[in-house]
C-alpha positions as CSV (number, residue, x, y, z in Angstrom):
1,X,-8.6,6.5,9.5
2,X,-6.0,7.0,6.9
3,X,-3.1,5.0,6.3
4,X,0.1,7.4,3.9
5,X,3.4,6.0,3.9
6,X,6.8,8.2,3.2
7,X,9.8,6.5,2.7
8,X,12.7,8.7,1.4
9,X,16.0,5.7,0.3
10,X,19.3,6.5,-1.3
11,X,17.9,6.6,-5.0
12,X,14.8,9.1,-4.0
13,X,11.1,8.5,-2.7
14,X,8.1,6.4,-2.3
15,X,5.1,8.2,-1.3
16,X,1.7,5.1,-0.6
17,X,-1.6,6.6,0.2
18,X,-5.2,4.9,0.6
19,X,-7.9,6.6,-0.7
20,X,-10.8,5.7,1.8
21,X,-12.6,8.5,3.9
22,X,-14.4,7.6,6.8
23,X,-17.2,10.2,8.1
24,X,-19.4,8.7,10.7
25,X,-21.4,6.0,8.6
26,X,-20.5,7.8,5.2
27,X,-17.1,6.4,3.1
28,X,-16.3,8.0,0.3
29,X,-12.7,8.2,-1.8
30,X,-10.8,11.3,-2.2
31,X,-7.0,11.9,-2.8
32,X,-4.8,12.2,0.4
33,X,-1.8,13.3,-1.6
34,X,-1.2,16.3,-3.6
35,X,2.0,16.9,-6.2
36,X,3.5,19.8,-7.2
37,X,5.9,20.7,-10.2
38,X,7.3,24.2,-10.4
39,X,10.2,25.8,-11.7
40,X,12.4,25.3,-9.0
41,X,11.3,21.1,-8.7
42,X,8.6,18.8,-7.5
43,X,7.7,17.7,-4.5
44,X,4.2,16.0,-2.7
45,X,1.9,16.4,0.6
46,X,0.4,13.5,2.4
47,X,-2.2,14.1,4.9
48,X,-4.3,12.8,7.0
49,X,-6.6,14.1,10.0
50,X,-10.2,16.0,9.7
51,X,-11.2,16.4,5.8
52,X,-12.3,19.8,6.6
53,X,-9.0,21.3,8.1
54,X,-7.0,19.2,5.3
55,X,-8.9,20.9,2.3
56,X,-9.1,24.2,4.0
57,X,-5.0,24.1,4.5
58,X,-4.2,22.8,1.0
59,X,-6.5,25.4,-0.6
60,X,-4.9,28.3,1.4
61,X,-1.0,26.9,0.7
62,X,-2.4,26.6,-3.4
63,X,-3.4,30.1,-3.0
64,X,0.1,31.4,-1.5
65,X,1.5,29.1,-4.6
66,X,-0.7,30.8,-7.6
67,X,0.0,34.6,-5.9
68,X,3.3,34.4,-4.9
69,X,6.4,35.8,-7.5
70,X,9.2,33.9,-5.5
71,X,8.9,30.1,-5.5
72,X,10.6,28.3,-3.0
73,X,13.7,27.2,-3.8
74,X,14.4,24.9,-1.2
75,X,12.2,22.1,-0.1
76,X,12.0,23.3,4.2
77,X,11.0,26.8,2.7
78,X,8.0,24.9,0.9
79,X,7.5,23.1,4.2
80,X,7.3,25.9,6.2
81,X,4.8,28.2,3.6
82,X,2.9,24.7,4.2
83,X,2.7,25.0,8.2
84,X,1.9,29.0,8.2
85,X,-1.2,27.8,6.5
86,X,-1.6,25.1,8.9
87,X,-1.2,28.3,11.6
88,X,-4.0,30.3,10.0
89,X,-6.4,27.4,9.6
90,X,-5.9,26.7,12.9
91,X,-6.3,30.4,14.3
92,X,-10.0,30.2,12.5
93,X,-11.2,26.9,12.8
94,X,-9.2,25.4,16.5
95,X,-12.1,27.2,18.5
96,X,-15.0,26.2,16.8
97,X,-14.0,22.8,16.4
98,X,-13.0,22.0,20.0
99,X,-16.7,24.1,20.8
100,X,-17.5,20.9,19.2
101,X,-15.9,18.6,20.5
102,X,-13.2,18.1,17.8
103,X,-9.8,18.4,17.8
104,X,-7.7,20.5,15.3
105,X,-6.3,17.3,13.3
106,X,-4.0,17.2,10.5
107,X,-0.6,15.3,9.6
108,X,1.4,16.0,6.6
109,X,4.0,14.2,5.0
110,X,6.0,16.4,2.6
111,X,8.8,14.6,0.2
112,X,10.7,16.2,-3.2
113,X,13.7,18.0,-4.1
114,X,13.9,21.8,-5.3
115,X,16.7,23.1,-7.4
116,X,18.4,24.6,-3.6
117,X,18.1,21.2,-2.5
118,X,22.2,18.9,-2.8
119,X,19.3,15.9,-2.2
120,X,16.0,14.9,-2.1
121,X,13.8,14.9,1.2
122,X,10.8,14.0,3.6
123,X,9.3,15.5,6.2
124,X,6.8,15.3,9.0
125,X,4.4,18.5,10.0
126,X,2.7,18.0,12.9
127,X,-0.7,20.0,13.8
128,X,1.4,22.9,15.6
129,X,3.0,23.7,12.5
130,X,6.1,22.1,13.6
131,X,8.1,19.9,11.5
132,X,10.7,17.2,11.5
133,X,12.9,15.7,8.8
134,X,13.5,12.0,8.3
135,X,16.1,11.0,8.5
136,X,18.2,7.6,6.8
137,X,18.2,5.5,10.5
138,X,14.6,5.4,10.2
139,X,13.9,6.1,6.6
140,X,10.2,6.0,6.9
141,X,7.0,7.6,8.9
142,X,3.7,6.7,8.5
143,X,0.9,8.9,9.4
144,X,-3.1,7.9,10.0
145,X,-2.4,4.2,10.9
146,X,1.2,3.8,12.2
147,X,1.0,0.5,14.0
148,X,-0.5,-2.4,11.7
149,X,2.5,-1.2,8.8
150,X,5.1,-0.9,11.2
151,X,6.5,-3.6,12.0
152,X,7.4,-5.1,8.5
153,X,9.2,-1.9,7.9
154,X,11.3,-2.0,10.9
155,X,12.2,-5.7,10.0
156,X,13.0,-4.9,6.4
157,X,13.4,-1.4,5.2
158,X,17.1,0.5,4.9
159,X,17.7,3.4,3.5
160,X,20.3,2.1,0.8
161,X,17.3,-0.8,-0.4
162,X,16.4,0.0,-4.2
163,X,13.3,2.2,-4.5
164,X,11.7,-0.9,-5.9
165,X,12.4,-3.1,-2.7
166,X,10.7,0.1,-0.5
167,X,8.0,0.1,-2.7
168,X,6.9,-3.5,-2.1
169,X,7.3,-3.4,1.6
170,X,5.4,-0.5,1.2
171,X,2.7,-2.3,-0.2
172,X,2.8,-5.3,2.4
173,X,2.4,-2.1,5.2
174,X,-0.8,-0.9,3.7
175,X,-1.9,-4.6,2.9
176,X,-1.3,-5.5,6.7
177,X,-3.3,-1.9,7.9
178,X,-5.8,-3.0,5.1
179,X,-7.0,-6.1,6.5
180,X,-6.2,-4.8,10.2
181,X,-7.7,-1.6,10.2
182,X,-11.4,-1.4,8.7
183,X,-11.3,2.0,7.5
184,X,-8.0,1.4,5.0
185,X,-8.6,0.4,1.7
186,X,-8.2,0.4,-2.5
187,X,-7.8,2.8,-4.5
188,X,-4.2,3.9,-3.3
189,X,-1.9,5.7,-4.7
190,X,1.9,5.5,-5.3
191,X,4.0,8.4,-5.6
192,X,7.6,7.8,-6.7
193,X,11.0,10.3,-7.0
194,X,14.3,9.5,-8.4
195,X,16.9,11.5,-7.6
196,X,18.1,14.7,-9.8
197,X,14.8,14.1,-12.2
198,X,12.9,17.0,-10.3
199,X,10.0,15.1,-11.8
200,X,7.6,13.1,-9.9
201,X,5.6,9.6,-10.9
202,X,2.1,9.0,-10.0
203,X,-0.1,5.6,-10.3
204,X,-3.1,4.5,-8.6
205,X,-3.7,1.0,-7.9
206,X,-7.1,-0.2,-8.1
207,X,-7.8,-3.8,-5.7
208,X,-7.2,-6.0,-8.1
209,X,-3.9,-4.8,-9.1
210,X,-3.2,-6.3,-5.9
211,X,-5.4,-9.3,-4.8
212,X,-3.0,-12.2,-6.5
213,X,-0.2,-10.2,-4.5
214,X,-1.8,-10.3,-1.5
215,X,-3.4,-13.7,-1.6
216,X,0.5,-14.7,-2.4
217,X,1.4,-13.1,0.5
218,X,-1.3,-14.2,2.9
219,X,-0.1,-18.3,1.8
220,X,3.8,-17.5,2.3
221,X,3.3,-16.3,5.7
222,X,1.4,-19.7,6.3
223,X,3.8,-21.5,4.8
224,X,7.1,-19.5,6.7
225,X,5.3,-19.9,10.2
226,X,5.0,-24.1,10.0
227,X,8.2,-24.0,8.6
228,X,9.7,-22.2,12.1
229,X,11.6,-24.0,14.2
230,X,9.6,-26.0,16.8
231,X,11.9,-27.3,19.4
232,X,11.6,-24.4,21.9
233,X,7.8,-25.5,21.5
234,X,7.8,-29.3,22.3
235,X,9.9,-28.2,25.7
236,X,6.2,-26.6,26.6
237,X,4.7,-29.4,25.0
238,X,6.1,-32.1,26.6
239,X,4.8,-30.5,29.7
240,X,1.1,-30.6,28.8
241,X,1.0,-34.0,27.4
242,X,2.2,-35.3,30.3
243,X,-0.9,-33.5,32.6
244,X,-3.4,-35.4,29.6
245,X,-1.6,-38.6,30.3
């Protein structure tokens, strides 16, 4: 499982990405993001899915990067070098794998801004080389292990919220798919983009970085839930005192 976290706000990026591989009994860590600074901009890839489709479609799309004399100059023409790659891996390696028993499995989550670009953006690529842009209602996708991160983000997140706001709901998503999901974990890595730099910031976060944070966390949410409002509670209650009584 994999837990990588885009959110694109009015002031630019957050890109959150655990580090944890799962394979069979075997965990390992290894990078699920990969950033890129050329000429024209930056930008990053998240992915997630089967290891061996992931590194086989980053090395090709590093290859087409190193040979090629015309960069990209907008961020979709990046994308879509990214999913003819995807095409190609999956034209050699989609038969084998389902001979196997395996499907052809990768997500990518692709966020920068090239020199073409009047703003910065994120997309999703899907296996079929298909893509999508997010967009500012929902200004967010998660790919690996949507469900333990989402709600928090729907609650809180907008895209006009200060990248520094995204980045620690960010964090309570992967803290909530951490402790819900057993094959999320530390390291992770933060990926950040302000707007009209063209240059990206990277940090990864070891767990204790974040263990006062999340221990914090953990004793708020105790404290907010015994602080809710209990009269819709005694009306139910009432009802089973009186069946003791």
């Amino acid at each position: 499982m994999t837990f990588c976290l885009g959110m694109t706000m009015s002031d630019g990026l957050v890109g959150i990405a655990d580090n944890r591989i799962t394979s069979g009994k075997e965990v390992i860590q290894a990078r699920k993001v990969s950033s890129f600074q050329t000429d024209q901009g930056c930008f990053f890839i998240m992915t997630s899915g089967l290891r061996s489709v992931r590194d086989k479609t980053m090395t090709y799309f590093r290859e087409h990067l190193n040979g090629s004399d015309h960069e990209a100059e907008r961020l979709f023409k990046a994308v879509n070098i990214l999913t003819t790659q995807i095409r190609r891996v999956s034209e050699e390696d989609k038969p084998s794998l389902e001979a196997s028993g395996l499907s052809f499995d990768i997500h990518c989550l692709v966020g920068g801004q090239l020199k073409g670009d009047k703003e910065h953006g994120l997309y999703l690529v899907y296996p079929e080389g298909n893509w999508v842009e997010v967009g500012k209602g929902t200004p967010y996708q998660i790919i690996g292990a949507p469900g333990y991160g989402k709600p928090i983000l729907d609650r809180t997140l907008n895209y006009e919220d200060s990248l520094s706001f995204a980045l620690k709901v960010g964090f309570l998503a992967f803290d909530s798919s951490r402790i819900s999901a057993a094959d999320v974990d530390f390291p992770v890595d933060v990926v950040l983009y302000k707007k009209g730099t063209y240059k990206l910031v990277e940090h990864l976060y070891q767990r204790d970085d974040f263990w006062e944070i999340s221990e914090w966390w953990d004793d708020r949410l105790k404290a907010l839930i015994q602080e809710l409002p209990s009269e819709w509670i005694d009306r139910v209650w009432s009802k089973l005192w009186h069946l003791e009584t």
